[in-house]
VEXZA-86239 format. One record per atom (N, C-alpha, C): y, x, z. Coordinates in pm, whole numbers, padded with zeros to 5 digits, always signed. Layout:
N
YXZ...
This chain:
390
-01875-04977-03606-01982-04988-03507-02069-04864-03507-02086-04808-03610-02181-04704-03620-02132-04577-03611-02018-04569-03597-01892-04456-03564-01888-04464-03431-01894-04512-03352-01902-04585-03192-02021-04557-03178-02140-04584-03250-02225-04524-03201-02338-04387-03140-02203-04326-03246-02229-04198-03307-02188-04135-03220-02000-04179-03194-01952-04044-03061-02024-04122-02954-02088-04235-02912-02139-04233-02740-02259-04164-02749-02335-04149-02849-02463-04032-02849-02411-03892-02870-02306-03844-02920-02252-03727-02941-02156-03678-02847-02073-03759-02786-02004-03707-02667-02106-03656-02560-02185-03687-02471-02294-03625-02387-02306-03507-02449-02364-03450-02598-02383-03378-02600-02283-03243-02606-02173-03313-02669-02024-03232-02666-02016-03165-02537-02006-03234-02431-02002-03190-02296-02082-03103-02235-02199-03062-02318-02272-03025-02273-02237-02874-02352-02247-02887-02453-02244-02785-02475-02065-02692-02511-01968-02740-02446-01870-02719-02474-01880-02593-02339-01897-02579-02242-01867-02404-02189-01965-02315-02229-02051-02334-02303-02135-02239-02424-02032-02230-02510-01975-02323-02581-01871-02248-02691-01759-02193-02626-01695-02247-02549-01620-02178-02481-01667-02023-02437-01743-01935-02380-01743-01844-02344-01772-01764-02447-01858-01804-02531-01873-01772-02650-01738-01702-02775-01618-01828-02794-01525-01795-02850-01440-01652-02712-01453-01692-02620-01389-01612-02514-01439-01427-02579-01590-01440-02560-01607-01285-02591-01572-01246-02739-01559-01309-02864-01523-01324-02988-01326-01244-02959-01269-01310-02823-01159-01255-02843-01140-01153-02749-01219-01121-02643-01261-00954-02611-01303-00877-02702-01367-00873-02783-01424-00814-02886-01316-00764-02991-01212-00886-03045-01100-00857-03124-01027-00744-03055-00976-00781-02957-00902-00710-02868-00930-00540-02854-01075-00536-02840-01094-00385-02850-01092-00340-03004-01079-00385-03066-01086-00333-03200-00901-00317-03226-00823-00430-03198-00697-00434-03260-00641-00308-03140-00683-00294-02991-00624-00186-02915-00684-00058-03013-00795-00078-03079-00816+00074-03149-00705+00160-03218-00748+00007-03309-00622+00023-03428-00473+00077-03407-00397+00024-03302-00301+00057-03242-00311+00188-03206-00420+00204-03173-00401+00371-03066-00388+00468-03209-00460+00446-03282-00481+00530-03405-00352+00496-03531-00279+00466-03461-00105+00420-03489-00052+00465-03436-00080+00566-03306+00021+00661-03205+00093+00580-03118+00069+00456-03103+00127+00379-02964+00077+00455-02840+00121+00478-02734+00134+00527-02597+00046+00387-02526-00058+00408-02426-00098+00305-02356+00002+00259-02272+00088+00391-02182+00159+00361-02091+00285+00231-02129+00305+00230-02260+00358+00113-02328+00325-00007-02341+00176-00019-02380+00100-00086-02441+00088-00180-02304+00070-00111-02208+00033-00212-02135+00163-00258-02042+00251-00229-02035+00397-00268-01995+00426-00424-02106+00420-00392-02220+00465-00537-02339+00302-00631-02335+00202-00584-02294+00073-00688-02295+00106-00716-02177+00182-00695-02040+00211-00791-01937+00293-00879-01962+00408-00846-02086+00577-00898-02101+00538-01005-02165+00382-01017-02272+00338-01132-02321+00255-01236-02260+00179-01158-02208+00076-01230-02044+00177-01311-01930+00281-01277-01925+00390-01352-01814+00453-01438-01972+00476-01450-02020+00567-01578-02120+00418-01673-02113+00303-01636-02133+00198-01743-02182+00166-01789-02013+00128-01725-01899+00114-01791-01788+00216-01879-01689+00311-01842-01694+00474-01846-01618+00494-01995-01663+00519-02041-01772+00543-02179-01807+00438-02292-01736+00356-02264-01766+00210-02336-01681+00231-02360-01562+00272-02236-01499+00249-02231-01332+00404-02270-01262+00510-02229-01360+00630-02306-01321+00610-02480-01294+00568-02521-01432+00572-02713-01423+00481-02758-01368+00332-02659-01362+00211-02770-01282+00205-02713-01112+00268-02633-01084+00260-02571-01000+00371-02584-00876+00509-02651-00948+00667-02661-00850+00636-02752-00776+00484-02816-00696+00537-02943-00554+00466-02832-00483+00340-02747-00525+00261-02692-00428+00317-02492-00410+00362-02478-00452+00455-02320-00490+00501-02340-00314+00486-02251-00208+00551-02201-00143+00647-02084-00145+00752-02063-00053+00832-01980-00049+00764-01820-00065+00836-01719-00103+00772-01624-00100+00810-01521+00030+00723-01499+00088+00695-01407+00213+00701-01245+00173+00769-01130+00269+00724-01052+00264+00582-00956+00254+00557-01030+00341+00366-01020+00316+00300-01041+00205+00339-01147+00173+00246-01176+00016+00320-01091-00078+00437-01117-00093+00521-00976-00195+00424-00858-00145+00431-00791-00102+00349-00675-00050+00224-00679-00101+00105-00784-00066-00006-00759-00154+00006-00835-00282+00083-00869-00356+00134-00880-00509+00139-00747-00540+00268-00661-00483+00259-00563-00521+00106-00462-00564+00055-00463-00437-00083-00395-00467-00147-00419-00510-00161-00628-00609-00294-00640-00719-00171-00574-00804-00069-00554-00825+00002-00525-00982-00049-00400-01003-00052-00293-00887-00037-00185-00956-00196-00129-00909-00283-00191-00890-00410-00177-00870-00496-00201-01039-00447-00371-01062-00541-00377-01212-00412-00361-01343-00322-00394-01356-00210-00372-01448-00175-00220-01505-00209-00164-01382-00140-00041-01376-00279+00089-01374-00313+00066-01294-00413+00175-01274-00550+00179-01394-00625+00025-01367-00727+00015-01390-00698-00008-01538-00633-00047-01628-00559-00081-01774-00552+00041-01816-00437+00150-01813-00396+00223-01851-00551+00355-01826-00644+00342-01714-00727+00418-01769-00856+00376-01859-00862+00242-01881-00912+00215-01973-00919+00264-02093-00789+00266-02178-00714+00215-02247-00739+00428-02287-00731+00518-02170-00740+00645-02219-00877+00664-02219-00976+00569-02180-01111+00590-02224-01141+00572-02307-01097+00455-02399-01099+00413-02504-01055+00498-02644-00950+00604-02559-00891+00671-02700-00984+00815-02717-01081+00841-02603-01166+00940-02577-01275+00896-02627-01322+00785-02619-01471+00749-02733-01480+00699-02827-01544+00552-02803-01541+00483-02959-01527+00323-02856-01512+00271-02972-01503+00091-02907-01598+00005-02863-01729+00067-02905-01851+00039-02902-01882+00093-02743-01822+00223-02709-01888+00257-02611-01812+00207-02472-01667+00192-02496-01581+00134-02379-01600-00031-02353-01680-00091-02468-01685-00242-02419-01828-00241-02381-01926-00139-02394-02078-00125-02314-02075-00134-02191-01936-00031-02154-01938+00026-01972-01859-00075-01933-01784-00191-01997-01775-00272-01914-01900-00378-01837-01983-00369-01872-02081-00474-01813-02145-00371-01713-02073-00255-01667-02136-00217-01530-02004-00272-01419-01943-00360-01487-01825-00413-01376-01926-00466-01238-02035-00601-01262-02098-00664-01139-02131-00561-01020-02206-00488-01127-02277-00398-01020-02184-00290-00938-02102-00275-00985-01979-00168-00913-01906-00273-00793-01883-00376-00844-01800-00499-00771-01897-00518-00653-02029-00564-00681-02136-00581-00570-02135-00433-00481-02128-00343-00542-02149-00172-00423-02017-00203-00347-01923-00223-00394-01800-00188-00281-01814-00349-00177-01812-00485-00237-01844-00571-00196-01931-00535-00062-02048-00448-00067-02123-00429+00029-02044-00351+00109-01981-00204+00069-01906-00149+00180-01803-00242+00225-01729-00363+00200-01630-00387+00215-01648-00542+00327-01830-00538+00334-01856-00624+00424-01849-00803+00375-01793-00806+00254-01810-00901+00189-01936-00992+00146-02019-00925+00055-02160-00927+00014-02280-00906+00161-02363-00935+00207-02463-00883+00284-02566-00852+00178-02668-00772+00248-02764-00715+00162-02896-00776+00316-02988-00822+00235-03135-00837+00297-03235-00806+00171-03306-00711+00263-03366-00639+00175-03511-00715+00173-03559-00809+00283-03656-00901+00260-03639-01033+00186-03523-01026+00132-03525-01147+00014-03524-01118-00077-03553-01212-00208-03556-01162-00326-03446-01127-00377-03345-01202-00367-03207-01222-00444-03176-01111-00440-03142-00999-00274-03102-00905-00248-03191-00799-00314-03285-00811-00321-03363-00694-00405-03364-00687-00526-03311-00820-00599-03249-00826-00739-03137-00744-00754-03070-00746-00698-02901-00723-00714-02921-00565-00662-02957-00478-00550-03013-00348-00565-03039-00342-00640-03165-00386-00740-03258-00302-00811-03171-00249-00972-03099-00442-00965-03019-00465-01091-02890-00356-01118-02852-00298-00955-02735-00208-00993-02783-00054-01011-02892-00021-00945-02957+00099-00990-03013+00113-01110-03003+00016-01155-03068+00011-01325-02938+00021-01400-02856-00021-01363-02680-00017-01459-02641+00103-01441-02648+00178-01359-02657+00291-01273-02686+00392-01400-02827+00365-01386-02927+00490-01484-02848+00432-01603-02841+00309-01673-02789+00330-01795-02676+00384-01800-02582+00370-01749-02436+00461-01742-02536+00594-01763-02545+00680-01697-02621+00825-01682-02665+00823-01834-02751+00747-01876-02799+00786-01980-02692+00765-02095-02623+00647-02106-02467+00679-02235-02410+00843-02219-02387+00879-02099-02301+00967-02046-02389+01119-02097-02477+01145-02048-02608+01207-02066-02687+01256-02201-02717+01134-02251-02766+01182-02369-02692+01092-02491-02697+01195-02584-02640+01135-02694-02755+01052-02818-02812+01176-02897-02934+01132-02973-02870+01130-03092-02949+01083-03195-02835+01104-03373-02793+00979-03380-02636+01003-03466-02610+00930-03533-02623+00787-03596-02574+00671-03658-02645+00624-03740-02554+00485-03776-02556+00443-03863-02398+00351-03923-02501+00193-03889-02450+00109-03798-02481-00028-03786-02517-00097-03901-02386-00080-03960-02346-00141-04142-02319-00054-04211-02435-00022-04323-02449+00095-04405-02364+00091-04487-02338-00016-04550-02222-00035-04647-02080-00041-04636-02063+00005-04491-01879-00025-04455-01834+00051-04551-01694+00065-04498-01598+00117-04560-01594+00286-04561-01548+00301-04719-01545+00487-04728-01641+00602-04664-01691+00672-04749-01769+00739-04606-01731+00882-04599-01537+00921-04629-01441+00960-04598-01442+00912-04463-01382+00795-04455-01334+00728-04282-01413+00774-04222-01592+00742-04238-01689+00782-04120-01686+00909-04104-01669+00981-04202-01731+01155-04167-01611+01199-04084-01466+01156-04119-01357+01168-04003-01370+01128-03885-01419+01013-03872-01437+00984-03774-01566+01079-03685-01659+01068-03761-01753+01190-03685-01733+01289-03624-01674+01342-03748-01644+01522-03694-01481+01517-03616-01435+01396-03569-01322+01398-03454-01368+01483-03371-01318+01532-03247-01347+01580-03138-01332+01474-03062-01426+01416-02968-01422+01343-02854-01458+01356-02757-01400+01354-02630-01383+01415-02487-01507+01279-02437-01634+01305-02465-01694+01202-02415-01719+01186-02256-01708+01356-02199-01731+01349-02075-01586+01306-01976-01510+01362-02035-01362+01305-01996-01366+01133-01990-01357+01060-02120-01404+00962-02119-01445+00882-02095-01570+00914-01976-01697+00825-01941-01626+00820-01809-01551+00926-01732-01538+00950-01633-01413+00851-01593-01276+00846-01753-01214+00783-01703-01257+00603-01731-01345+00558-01793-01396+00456-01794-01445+00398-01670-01548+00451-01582-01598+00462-01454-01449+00417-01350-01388+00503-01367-01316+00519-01265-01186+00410-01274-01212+00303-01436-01148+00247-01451-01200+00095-01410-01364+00123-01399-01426-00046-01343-01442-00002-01204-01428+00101-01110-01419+00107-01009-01257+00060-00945-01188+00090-01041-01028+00026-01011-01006-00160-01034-01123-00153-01105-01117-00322-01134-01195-00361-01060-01284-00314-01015-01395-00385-00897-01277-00367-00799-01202-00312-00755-01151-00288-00642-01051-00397-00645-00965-00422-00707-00833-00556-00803-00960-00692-00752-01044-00703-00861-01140-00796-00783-01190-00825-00625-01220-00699-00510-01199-00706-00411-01123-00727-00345-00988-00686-00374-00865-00707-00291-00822-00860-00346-00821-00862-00498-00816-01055-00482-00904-01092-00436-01036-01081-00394-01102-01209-00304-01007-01220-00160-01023-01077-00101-00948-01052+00061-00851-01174+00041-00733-01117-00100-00621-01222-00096-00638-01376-00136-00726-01407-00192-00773-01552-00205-00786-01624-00068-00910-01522+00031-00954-01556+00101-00834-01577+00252-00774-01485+00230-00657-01527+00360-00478-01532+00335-00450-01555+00164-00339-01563+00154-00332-01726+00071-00428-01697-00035-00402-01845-00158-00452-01962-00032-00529-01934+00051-00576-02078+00109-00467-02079+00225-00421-02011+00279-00286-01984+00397-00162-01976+00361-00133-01871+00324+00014-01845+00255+00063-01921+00138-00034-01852+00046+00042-01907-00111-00079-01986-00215-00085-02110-00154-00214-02191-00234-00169-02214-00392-00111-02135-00484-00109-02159-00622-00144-02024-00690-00278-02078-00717-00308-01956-00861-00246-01910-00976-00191-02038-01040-00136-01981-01154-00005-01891-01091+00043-01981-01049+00162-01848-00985+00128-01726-00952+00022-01720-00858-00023-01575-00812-00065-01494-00971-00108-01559-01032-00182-01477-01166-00019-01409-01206+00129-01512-01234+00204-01466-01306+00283-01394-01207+00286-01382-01102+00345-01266-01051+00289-01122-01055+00205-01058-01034+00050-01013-01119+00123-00930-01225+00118-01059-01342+00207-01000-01424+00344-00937-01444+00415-01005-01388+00564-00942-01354+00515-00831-01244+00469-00816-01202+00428-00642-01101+00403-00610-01217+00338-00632-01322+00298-00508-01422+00361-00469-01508+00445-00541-01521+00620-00536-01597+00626-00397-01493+00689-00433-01376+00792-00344-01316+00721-00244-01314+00591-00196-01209+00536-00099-01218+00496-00029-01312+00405-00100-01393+00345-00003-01539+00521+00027-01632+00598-00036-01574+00770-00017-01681+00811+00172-01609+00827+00157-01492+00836+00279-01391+00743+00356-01460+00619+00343-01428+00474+00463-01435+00529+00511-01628+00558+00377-01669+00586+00443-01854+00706+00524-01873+00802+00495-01780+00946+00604-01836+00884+00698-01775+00836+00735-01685+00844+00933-01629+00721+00969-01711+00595+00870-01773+00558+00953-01829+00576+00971-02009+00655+00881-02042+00689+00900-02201+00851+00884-02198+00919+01038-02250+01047+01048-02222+01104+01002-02364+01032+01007-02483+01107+00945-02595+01105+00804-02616+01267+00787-02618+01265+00601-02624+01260+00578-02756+01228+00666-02847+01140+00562-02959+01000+00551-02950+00959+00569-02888+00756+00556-02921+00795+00413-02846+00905+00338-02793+00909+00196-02698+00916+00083-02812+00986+00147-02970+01033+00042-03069+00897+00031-03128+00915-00089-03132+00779-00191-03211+00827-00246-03336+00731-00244-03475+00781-00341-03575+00690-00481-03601+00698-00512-03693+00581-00656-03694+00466-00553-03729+00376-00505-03679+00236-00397-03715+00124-00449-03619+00050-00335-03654-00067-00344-03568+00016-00321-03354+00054-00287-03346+00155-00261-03246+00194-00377-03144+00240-00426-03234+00296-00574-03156+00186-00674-03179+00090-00716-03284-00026-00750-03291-00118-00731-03165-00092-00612-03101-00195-00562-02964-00146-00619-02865-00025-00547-02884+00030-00624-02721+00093-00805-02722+00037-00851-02801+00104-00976-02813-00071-01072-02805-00159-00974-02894-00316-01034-02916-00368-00990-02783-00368-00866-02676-00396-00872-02543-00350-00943-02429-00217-00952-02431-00154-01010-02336-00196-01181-02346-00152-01254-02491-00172-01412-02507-00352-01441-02440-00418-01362-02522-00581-01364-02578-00610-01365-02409-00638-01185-02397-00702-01224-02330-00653-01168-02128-00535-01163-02140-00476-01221-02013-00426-01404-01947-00380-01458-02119-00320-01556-02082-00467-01705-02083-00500-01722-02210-00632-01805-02213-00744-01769-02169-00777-01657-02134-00902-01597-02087-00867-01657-01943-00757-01647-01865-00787-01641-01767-00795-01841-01710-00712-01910-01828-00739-02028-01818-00885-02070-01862-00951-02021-01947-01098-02101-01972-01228-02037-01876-01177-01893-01823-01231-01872-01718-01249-01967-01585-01133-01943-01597-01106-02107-01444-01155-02219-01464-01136-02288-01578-01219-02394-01582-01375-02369-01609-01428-02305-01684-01569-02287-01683-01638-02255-01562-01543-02193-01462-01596-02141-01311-01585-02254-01270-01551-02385-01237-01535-02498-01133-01681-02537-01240-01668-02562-01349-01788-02621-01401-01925-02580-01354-01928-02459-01415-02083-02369-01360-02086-02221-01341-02009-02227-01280-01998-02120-01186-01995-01974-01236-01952-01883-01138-01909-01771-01190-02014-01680-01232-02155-01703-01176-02298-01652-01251-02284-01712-01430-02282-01801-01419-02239-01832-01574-02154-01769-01667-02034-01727-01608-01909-01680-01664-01981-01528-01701-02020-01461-01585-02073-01361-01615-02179-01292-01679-02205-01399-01734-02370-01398-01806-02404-01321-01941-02229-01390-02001-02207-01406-02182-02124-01241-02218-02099-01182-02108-02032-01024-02116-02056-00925-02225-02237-00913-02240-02319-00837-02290-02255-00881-02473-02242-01025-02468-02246-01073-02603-02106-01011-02662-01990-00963-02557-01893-00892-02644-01957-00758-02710-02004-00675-02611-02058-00554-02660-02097-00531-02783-02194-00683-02783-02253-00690-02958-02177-00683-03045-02110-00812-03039-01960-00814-03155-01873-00716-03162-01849-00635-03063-01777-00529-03068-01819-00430-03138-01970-00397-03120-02034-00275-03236-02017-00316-03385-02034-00432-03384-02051-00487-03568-01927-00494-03618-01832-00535-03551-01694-00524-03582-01602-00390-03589-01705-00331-03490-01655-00137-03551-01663-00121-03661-01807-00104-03681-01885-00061-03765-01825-00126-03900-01794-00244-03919-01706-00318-04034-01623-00258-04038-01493-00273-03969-01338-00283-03975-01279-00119-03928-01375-00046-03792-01291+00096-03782-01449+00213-03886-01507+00140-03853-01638+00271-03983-01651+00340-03865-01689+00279-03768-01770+00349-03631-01937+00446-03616-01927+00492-03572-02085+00518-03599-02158+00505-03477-02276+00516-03409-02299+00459-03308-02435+00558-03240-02395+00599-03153-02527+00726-03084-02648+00665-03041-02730+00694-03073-02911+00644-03051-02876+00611-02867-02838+00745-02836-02800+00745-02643-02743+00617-02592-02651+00599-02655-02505+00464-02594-02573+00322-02660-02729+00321-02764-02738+00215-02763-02848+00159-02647-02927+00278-02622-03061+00271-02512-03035+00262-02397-02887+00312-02358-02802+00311-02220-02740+00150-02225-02683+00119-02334-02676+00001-02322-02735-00127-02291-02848-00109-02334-03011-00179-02312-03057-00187-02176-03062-00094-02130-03075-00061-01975-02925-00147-01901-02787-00104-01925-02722-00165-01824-02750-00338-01881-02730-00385-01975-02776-00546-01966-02895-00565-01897-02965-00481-01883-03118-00549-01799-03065-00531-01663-03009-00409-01601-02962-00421-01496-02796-00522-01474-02761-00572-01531-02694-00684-01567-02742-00733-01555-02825-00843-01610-02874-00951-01555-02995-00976-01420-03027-00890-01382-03088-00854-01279-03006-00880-01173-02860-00842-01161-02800-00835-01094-02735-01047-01121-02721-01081-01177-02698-01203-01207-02809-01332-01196-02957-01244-01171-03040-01338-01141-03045-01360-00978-03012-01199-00923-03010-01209-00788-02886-01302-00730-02771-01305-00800-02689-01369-00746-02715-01567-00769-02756-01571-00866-02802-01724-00901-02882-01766-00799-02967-01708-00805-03080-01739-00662-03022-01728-00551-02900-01645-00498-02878-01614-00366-02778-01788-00350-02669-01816-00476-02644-01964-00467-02692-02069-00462-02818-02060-00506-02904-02178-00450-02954-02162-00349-03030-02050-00265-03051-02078-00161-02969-02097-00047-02807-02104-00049-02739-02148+00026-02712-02263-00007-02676-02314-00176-02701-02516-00144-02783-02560-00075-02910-02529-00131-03051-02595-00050-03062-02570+00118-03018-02452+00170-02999-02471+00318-02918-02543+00375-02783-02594+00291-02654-02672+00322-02724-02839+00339-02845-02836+00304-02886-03017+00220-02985-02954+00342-03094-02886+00371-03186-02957+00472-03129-02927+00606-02992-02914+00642-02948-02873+00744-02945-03058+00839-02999-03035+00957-02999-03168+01040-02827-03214+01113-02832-03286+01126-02690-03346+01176-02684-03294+01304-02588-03252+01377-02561-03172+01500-02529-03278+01563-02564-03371+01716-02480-03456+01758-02445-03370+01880-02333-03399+01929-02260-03322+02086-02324-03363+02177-02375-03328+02315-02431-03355+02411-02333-03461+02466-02204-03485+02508-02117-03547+02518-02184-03716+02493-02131-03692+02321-02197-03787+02256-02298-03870+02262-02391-03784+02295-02526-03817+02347-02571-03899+02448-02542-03849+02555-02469-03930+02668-02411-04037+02680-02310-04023+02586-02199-04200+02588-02330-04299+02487-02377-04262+02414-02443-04316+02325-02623-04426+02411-02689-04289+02531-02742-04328+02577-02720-04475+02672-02571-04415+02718-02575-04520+02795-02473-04634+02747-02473-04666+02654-02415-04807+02562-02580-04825+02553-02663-04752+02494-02798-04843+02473-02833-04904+02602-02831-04813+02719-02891-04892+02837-02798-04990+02903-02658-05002+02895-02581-05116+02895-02628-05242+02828-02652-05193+02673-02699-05310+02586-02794-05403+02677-02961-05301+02721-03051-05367+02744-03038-05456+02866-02938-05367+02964-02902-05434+03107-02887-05569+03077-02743-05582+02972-02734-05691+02926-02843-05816+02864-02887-05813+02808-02996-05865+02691-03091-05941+02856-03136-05815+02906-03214-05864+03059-03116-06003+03142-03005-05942+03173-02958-06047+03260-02927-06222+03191-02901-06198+03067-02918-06269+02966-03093-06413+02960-03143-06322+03040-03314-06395+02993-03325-06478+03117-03340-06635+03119-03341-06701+03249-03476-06683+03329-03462-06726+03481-03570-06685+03552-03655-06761+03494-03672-06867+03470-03780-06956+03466-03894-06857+03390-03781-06858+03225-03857-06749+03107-03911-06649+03146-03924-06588+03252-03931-06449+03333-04069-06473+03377-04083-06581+03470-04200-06609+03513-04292-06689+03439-04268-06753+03350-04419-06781+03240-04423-06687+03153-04342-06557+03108-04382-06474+03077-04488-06382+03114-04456-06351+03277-04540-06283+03393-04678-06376+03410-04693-06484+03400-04782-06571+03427-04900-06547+03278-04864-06571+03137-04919-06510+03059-04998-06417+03071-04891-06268+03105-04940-06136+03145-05056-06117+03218
């Protein structure tokens, strides 16, 4: 009885707080992910590889799913939709991955999972050229989301910009052999920043062109997501497979052993192509994609402490104050969008019922039928001691 009583007061709360842990464990395995892609790189794996076998694992973990829950609603496949398949594959698989992935080998891990949280605000700028987003500059929301991307803006500038000294997160890591190597590396930070940029401008764009395709293929053509996700993947097989032979001609840098190697492309592809993109989906029907986007900042964190532990990272005064700045313009940009969703529920709820003039009409005159009736209904007599009263 008291076990019964326990989960009906504890389930409510389970529910409640289960897409807090959820997004939570989610950035825990973004966070891994940039650390184990470190590791790998500093193992001499080729990205152009790396990300060919993190699709080959991303299609085994999605493909099964979308085969069995997916075979009554799966339509045929069209030339058309093949065609823009093709262009999300080699838009985020291909383009936007692989320059990541050389930004990443140009800085530190700390600094490539910072510049991801200027994804909103890049997504919202083209969104606006792309006629998607409107901008009113007499509302608040819209002056959030400006202000919020010119502030992500300046912090990029300032990572990029200024550096500042040194200084170890966790004083006590490991060797301070590893760190001083790591210091005195040479790192192409300006190279770097540039191909980072140009790598959330390739993913804002993957994000744009899937809404276009959400918006007039998944609800028309091809209404199954999971499928669309695993074809996606198989484009990134074929394409990033192509883009990797012309540019790495030795077919051994392709052999993998049980290492850090296959660890990457097996911990990127499962992690965070295959479940990321399932607890994403469900946490978005729950509370929405302002939510999803909220908890971003919290990889960044884990990602510095987990340098700083496991690679003996060191961390620039610049890239942490730039960082500071894009989360404020981050959430700026996430307050404007929260507000801009409620004020379209709340206009949806005081909106009045439209009746057709048509309608109106037939409606009037059933009432004045009614009364015709009701009248002829009333005998004379009743008529005239009524009038007589009067």
């Amino acid at each position: 009885m008291a076990d019964q009583m326990f989960c009906g007061a504890f389930g409510p709360f389970l529910n409640k707080v289960k897409p807090y842990l959820a997004m939570v464990s989610l950035q825990f395995g973004y966070a891994g992910m940039y650390i184990v892609t470190m590791m790998c790189f500093k193992r001499g794996m080729s990205h152009w590889i790396l990300v060919v076998y993190r699709h080959a694992f991303a299609t085994l973990a999605v493909a099964p799913f979308a085969i069995v829950l997916e075979r009554k609603i799966r339509p045929k496949m069209t030339l058309r939709v093949f065609i823009k398949i093709l262009a999300l594959g080699f838009l985020e698989p291909v383009i936007d991955q692989n320059l990541y992935y050389v930004g990443l080998k140009s800085t530190t891990a700390t600094y490539a999972s910072a510049f991801v949280n200027l994804l909103p605000a890049v997504t919202f700028i083209l969104a606006v050229i792309f006629r998607i987003e409107k901008v009113n500059l007499k509302k608040k929301s819209s002056m959030a989301k400006v202000i919020g991307t010119a502030i992500t803006v300046a912090g990029a500038m300032v990572m990029t910009l200024y550096k500042g000294p040194m200084f170890n997160l966790v004083p006590h890591s490991r060797g301070g052999s590893h760190t001083a190597a790591a210091a005195s590396t040479p790192e192409n930070w300006v190279a770097g920043t540039i191909e980072l940029i140009s790598c959330i401008v390739g993913w804002s764009g993957f994000f744009i062109q899937f809404c276009i395709c959400i918006q007039s293929m998944t609800l028309k053509e091809y209404p199954a997501e999971l499928s669309l996700a695993a074809w996606v993947c198989v484009m990134g097989i074929v394409e990033g497979g192509i883009v990797a032979l012309i540019m790495e001609r030795d077919w051994n840098a392709w052999k993998i052993g049980f290492d850090a190697r296959l660890l990457a492309a097996a911990y990127s592809g499962i992690v965070c192509s295959g479940i990321a993109y399932y607890v994403q989906s469900i946490v978005n029907k729950v509370k929405g994609p302002v939510f999803v986007t909220a908890f971003s900042p919290l990889s960044m964190v884990i990602t510095s402490v987990l340098a700083a532990i496991i690679l003996a990272e060191s961390v620039h005064l610049g890239s942490c104050i730039g960082a500071v700045i894009i989360v404020m313009g981050l959430y700026s940009v996430v307050w404007g969008k929260s507000k801009e969703g409620k004020g379209n529920e709340t206009g949806k709820d005081q909106e009045l019922p439209v009746v057709d003039i048509k309608e109106r009409s037939t409606i009037v005159d059933d009432i004045s039928d009614d009364v015709t009736t009701v009248k002829s209904k009333v005998p004379a007599e009743k008529k005239a001691s009524i009038l007589q009263e009067l």
